[in-house]
Each structure stands twice: as structure tokens, then as C-alpha cells.
N, C-alpha and C positions, 0 to 999 in steps of 0.2 A: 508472782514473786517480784515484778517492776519495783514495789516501794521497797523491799529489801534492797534489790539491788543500789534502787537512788540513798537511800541511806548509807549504804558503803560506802558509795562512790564519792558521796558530800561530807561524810562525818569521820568514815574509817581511816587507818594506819594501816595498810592491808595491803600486799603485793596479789596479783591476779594469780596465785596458786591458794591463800590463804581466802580470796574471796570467792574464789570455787567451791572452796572444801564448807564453806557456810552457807552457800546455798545447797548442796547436797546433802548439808544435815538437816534443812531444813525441809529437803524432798523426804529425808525419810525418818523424822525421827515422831513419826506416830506409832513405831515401835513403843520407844523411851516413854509416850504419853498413855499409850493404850497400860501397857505393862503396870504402871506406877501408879494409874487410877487419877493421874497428875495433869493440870494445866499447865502449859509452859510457857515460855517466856523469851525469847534471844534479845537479850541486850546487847548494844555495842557502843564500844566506849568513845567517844570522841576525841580526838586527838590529842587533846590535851589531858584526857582524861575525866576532866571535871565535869561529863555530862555522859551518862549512859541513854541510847536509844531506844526505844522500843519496834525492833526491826522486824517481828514475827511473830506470831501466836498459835498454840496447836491446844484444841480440846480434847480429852481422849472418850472414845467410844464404847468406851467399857465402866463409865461413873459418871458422877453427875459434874457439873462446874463448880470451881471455885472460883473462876474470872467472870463475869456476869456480864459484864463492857466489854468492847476490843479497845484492846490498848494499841493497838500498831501505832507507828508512828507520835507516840506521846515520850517523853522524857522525864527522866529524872536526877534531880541534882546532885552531886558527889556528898554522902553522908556516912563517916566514920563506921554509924550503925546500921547498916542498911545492908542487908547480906549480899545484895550484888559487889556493893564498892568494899566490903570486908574481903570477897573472893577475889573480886579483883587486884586488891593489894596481895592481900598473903600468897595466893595462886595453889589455894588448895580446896576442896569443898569444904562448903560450913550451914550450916544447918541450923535454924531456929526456933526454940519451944513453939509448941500453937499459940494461935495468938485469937479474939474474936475479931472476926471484920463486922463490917455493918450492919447486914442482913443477921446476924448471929450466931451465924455461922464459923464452926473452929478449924481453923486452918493449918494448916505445918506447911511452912516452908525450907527451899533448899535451895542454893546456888553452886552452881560447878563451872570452874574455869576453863574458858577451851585456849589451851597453850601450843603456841605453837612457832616455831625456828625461835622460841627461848622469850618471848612476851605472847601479854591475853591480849586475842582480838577479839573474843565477845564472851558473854557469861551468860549461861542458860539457868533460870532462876523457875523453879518446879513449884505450885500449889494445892495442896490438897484437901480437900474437903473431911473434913476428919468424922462431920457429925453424921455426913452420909455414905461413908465408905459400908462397899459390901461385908456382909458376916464372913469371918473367916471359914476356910477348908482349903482344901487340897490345888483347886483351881487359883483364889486368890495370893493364898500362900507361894504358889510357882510365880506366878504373873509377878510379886515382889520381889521372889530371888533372882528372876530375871532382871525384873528393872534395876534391881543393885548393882548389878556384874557391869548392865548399859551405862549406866553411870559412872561404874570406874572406867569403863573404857572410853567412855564420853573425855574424858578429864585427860588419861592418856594418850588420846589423838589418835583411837584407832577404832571411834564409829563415827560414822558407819561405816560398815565395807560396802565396798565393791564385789559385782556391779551394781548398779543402784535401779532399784525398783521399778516394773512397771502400772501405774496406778491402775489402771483399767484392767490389768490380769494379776497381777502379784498379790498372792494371799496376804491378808491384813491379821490383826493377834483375832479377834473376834471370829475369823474364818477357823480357825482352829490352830491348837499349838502342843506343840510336842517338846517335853526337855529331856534330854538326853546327856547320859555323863561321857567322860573321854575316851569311853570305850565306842559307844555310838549305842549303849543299852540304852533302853527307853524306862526312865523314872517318871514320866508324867505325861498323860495323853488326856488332853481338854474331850469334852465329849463330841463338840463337831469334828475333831480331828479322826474321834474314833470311828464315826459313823461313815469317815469318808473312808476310812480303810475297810470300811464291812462293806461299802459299794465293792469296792476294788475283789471280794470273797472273802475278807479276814474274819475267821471263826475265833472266839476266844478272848483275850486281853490283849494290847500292846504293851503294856508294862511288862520289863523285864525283856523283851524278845529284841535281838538286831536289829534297829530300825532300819539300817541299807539292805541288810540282809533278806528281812520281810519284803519288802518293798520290792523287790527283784525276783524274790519267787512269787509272788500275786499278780507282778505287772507282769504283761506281754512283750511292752516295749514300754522304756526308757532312755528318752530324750533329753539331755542338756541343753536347757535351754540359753543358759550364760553361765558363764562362771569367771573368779579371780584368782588371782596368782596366788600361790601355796605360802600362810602365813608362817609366819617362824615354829610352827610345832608341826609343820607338812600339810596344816588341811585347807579349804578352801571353804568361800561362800558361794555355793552354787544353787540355781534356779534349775527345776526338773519338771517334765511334764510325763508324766504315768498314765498309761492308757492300758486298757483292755477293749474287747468291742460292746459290751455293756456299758462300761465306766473309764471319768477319766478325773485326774487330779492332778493339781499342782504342789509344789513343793518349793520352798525357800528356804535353805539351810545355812544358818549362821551361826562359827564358832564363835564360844563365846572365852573371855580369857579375864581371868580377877590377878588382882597381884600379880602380872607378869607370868602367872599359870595356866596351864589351861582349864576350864570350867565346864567341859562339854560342849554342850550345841543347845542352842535353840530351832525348830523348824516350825515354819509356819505350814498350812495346808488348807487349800480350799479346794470342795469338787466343784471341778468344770465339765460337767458331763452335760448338763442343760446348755453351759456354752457352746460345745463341741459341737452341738446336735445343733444350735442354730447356726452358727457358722459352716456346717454341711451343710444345710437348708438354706444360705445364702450363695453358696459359690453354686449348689444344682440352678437355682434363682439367677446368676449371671449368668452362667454358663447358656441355660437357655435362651434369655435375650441374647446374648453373644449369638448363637444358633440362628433364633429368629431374624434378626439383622443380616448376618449372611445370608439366609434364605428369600429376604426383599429384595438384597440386591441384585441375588443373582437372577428370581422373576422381572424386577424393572429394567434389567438388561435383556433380557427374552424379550419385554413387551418392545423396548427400543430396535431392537434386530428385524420383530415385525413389522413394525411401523417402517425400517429403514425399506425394507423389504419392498413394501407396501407402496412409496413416495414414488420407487424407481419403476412403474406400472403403470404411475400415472402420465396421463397424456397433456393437460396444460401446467403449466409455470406455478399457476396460484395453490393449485393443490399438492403438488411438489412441495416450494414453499413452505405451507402450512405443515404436513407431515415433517420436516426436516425440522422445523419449529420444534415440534410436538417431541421428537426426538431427542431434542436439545433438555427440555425442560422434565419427561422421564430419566436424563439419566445426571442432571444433578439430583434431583432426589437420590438416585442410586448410589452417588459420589459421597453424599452424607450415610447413607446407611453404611458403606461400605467403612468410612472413618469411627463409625460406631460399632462397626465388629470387630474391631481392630484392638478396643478398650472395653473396660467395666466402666467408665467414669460416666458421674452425668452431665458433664461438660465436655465441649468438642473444641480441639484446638481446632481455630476455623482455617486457621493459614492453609492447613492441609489441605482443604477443601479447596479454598479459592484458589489455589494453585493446580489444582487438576481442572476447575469448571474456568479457567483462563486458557490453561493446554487446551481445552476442547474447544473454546469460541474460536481461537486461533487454526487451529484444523479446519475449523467448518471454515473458518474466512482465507484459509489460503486457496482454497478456488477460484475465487477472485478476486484476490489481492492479496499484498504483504502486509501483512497486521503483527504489530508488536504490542503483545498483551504481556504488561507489567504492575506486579504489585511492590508498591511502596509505604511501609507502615505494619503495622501487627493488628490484628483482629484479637489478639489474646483467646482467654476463654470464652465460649460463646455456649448458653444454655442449650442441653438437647432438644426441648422441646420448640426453641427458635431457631435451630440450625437450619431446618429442612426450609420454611419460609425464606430463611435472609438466601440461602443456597438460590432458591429459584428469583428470586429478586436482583441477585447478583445478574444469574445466567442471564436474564429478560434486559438488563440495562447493557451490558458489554454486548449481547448481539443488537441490540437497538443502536449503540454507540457504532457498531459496523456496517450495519446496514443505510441506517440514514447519517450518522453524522458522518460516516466515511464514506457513501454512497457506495456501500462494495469495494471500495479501492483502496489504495494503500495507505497507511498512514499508524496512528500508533493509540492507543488505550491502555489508560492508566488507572490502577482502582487504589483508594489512598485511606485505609483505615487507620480512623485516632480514637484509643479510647481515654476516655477520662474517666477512672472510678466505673462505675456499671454501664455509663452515656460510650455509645458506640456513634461515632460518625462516619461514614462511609461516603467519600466521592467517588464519580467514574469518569475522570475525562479522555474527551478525545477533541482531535486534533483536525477536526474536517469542517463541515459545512455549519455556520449558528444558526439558531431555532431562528423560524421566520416572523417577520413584524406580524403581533395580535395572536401568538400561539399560545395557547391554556393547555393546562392537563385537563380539565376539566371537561375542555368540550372538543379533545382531538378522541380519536375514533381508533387509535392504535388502541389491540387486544393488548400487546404487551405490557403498554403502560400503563390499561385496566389492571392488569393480574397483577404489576408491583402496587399501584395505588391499592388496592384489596389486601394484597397481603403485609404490609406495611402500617397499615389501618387495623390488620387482625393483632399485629405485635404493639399495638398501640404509640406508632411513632409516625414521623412525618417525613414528606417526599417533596424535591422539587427539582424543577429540573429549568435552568437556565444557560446564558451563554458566556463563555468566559470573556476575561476583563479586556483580554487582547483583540475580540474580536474574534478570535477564530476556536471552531468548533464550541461545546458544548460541556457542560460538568451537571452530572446527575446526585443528587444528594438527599441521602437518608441519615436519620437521625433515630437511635432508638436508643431507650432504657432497656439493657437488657436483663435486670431484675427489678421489675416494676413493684412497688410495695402496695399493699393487697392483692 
């Protein structure tokens, strides 16, 4: 809805209550289009009047086109005869014989003025296809007296209601439609409407029977899922979710009101029992990996307790060492599983992480020395399937940064994430000893900085590691995409 809104904002007379209330019609009035078999239209007038915009289009899903182009953002000039600018002066609907357009097709159109704190800010101009409208009965017949009633309420400034739809679950006219008079009897039930209440056990007809009423003895449980404030005849538009453990269905209920009376209800309804059943099927699906994850870390914690176990047996320095290593780099893997059982997402805030695998370099380094492990910067979101890598690439650089650039001793490490868009850069400096004259990654013999060169290379980025500008100590630096395209 961006060019709606820049057309307001450049062309309208419109205070930010009356530009809410037009994007909101425009969220839901495939009501209005589906019902009426109609293309629509939202114009909006230019300030001065003398130019209507073409700020929105809706086709409906229940007939064929009469709009064949999109008009968004096209205009049209102030013309005496033109039923937009006819509506928009008088400020009532007006409506025009059919006329042929070009294809040869015979069209009817209408305009209706949306008024509102006592001037129009836009006119909704409806087209119809006249030569391929469905054969009349019972279904099209409703879907019209519907879209009449939406129309005058369109014009009176009281559709849509609230609350307003949600696209992705909130049944559509097409899912099924139920009209109902002011008692809440059911005059009209579409046939997908009916077939979703014969899920739910309905034996019989819904014509004629209570629709709340039914609907509360079939269902198990009954949910509100939203609803608005009670309109001037006490009732509300509210959204239901109806279940059984066979079946489940939704429900969108809106009073509907002609001349200042009331007119019954319309209710929309779709089964959601295929939804239901994947959405169980996905939270069992989290739920496990949730499971799974807890259960790596608490094994890569056992293998780390081994190992610690294991280092404190040994009899010289290098094998020690090497286990305490080994220790380090088990249990940031486990640091990242452990931030992945935490969520369903499949992005891992990494801050989290780097903030516990910096507590642990700092532990192992306060044996021998004061080490001040600091992060400065945000890692943002970082892909799960790169977390575990950048994780142990981290750990490998900050104990490499204390072992040789602080020689064991005290001093300070700093890890400096910047990201730009997907580009992750990662420094590590520290404060101690610079890389000596003729040193390579390439041809030094630390495992460590095998294992980042390796894994660094597997995320398809680059490493280097040089000495800072001041002379002292050293800055490690990775650079990675961390949504690489293909």
C-alpha cells in the first residue's frame, strides 16, 4: 500500500485519522468487490479538487474483470460528467446506465462518496461487467443485497468495521457466506459455508436455524478471536475460531445496517481444519528441534567435563594445553545450541553467544592473567546454519589473542562487530605483543588459525590477521556475507 499512502500524503486534504480510515478500507474492502461481482476504484481528489487520483484497485474473486489495466497511480481530470466528479460534488451515490468499453464489453458503473468530519476525501468508483455476470439464483442474488447494504454503509462512514481482517486467516466471501436477518436466523447459507458446518456435525439445513445458537451446540469450544465495540443497535463485529477435535472453522461476523437500520449480518466462514493440523504439525516440528538442541548441549557439556577431566591426568604442559583447547572449542558449540533451544527462530541473536564464549575465554585467562574480554558493536541476526562456525572462529581468535598476543598476561581483548546489510565484519583486537617481521597465515603452523582459516573459507569469507596501526598488539579480522546468494 506504499503508493497509496505517497498519493495521500502528496495530493490529499486529509488529517492522519481520515488517512487511516483509507487505508483500512482499502485493507478490506474485497468484501465490497467480491459481493458486487465489481472492480473498484479509490480516487482521491486533489486539493484543489480538480484532479482525482488513481490511489488503489481491487478485482474481485467472484467474476471476471471489467478493469483489464491497472490504473494505480493514473489520473483523471475534473469533468462535470464523469461520475467520480458528479459524486464528488453532490456527495451522494450516482450511478450510470451501461455504457460499451473497448473490448465490447458492457459495463455499469457507480461512484460513492466517502465523507467524512463534513467534506469527500476519496470516491470509490465500482465497474461491472454486465455481459459476463453470473446467472442469477440464490447465491448471486445474496452477494448483491449484500454489496447494496456495503455501499450504503461505505457512503455513511461505517465500513469497514473493526477489527480489521487478518489476510492470511480471515475467511474471504468465496470461503463461504452466511446472511442472516436481526434476529441472527440464517436466510442464506453459500454452499462452502454449509459444508464447513457439516464438518463441524451439522445434520440438515442451516436456513432458518440460530446461527450462534447452532454454532455453540456443534462446537466444543468457541474462541473470540477479536472483536469491536457494540454498535448503536448493541452488536458487534467479531472474529471466532470454532473447533471440535475432528474439525475446525472460522468465523467473521458483520452487522450489517441500510438506512440507519439494522439489516442483519453477514458472516463469512472458512474451514481451517487442514490449517489446524499443520500448525500442530509444526509446533510437534519445533518443539522437537527445541528438544534436540537441548539434548546436544547438554551431551557437548558431558564430552567437555570429560575432556576437562581427562587434561587434569595428564602429565606434561602440551597435552594439558591441547585438552583445555579441545575443551574451549566443545563447549562454544554447546553455547550456540544452547541459544537455539532457547527459540524456534532460524536466526540466532549472536550477541548472546559472544557474550558467554568471551565470559569463558576470560575464565580460562584469569589463571594467568587479568584479561578484559569486551564486546563493542552488535553481531545482529546471524544465520543458524553459520552460528556454530562464526561461534568457534570467535573462541579460536580471543584465546589466540591471549595466549600469544598477551603472552598469558594481562591485558585487554576486544571483539568489534559491524554489520552492513548481510556483510558481517568482525575484529578481535588485543593490546599485547605485534605479529613478528615475515609472519603468514599461510605458512604459520598454529592449529588454531588452521581451524578459523577452514572454517571461514567453509562460510565463504575472508580472514586476516595483522598488527595495529599503533604498533602494539594485534587485530584479527573476518569478513563474511552472511546470506550469500545462491
Amino acid at each position: 500500500m506504499p503508493l497509496l499512502q505517497q498519493l495521500i500524503d502528496r495530493h490529499a486534504n486529509v488529517d492522519m485519522t481520515e488517512r487511516e480510515a483509507l487505508v483500512s478500507l482499502v485493507r478490506e474492502w474485497h468484501l465490497l468487490a467480491d459481493t458486487s461481482f465489481s472492480d473498484l476504484v479509490l480516487w482521491i481528489p486533489d486539493r484543489d479538487g480538480s484532479v482525482f487520483w488513481a490511489g488503489a484497485q481491487v478485482r474481485p474473486n467472484t467474476g471476471p474483470t471489467a478493469l483489464e489495466d491497472d490504473i494505480v497511480g493514473g489520473f483523471i481530470t475534473e469533468d462535470p460528467n464523469h461520475p467520480v466528479t458528479k459524486a464528488f460534488m453532490v456527495r451522494t451515490p450516482v450511478a450510470v446506465p451501461e455504457h460499451l468499453i473497448e473490448t465490447g464489453s458492457s459495463v455499469g458503473v457507480a461512484a460513492v462518496p466517502i465523507i467524512m468530519n463534513g467534506h469527500c476525501v476519496a470516491v470509490v468508483e465500482s465497474h461491472t461487467n454486465q455481459m459476463a455476470i453470473r446467472a442469477p439464483g440464490a447465491l448471486e442474488d445474496t452477494y448483491l443485497e449484500v454489496a447494496s447494504v456495503l455501499m450504503d454503509m461505505l457512503w455513511q462512514g461505517i465500513f469497514p468495521t473493526d477489527p480489521p481482517s487478518v489476510a492470511s486467516v480471515s475467511p474471504k466471501v468465496g470461503d463461504g457466506l452466511i446472511r442472516t436477518d436481526e434476529d441472527g436466523i440464517v436466510m442464506y447459507a453459500a454452499p462452502n459455508a454449509t459444508s464447513a458446518y457439516r464438518q463441524l456435525g451439522l445434520t440438515g439445513d442451516l436456513i432458518g436455524k440460530h446461527l450462534q445458537s447452532i454454532t455453540r451446540q456443534l462446537a466444543i469450544e468457541v474462541v473470540v478471536v477479536d472483536r469491536s465495540p457494540k454498535d448503536q443497535f448493541g452488536r458487534r463485529c467479531v472474529e471466532l475460531a470454532v473447533d471440535i477435535p475432528q474439525a475446525s472453522i472460522r468465523l467473521r461476523v458483520l452487522p450489517l445496517v441500510m438506512d440507519g437500520s439494522s439489516a442483519g449480518s453477514v458472516t463469512l466462514c472458512v474451514d481451517t481444519t487442514a490449517l489446524r493440523e499443520r500448525e500442530r504439525r509444526l509446533v510437534t516440528k519445533d518443539a522437537t528441534i527445541h528438544e534436540i538442541h537441548h539434548r546436544v548441549k547438554n551431551n557437548l557439556q558431558t564430552v567437555a567435563a570429560l575432556l576437562r577431566l581427562q587434561s587434569r591426568r595428564m602429565t606434561t604442559p602440551e597435552a594439558r594445553t591441547a585438552l583445555r583447547e579441545a575443551v574451549s572449542r566443545v563447549q562454544s558449540v554447546s553455547v550456540v545450541h544452547e541459544v537455539l533451544a532457547q527459540s524456534y527462530d532460524e536466526e540466532v541473536r549472536f550477541d548472546a553467544v559472544a557474550d558467554q564464549l568471551l565470559e569463558m575465554v576470560g575464565e580460562v585467562a584469569a589463571t594467568t592473567g587479568s584479561v578484559d574480554c569486551l564486546r563493542e558493536g552488535s553481531f545482529g541476526l546471524v544465520p543458524a546454519e553459520a552460528a556454530t562456525s562464526l561461534a568457534l572462529a570467535l573462541t579460536e581468535l580471543c584465546q589466540n589473542a591471549v595466549e600469544h598476543g598477551l603472552g598469558s598476561s594481562s591485558g585487554e581483548v576486544i571483539i568489534m562487530p559491524h554489520r552492513d546489510g548481510d556483510q558481517l565484519t568482525l575484529d578481535v583486537i588485543n593490546d599485547g605483543t605485534p605479529l613478528p617481521a615475515g609472519f603468514s597465515i599461510d605458512t604459520d603452523k598454529s592449529l588454531g588459525l588452521s581451524i578459523v582459516t577452514t572454517l571461514v573459507e567453509e562460510l565463504g569469507g575472508s580472514f586476516q590477521l595483522m598488527n595495529n596501526p599503533d604498533g602494539k598488539g594485534t587485530t584479527a579480522q573476518i569478513v563474511l556475507d552472511l546470506h550469500p546468494s545462491g
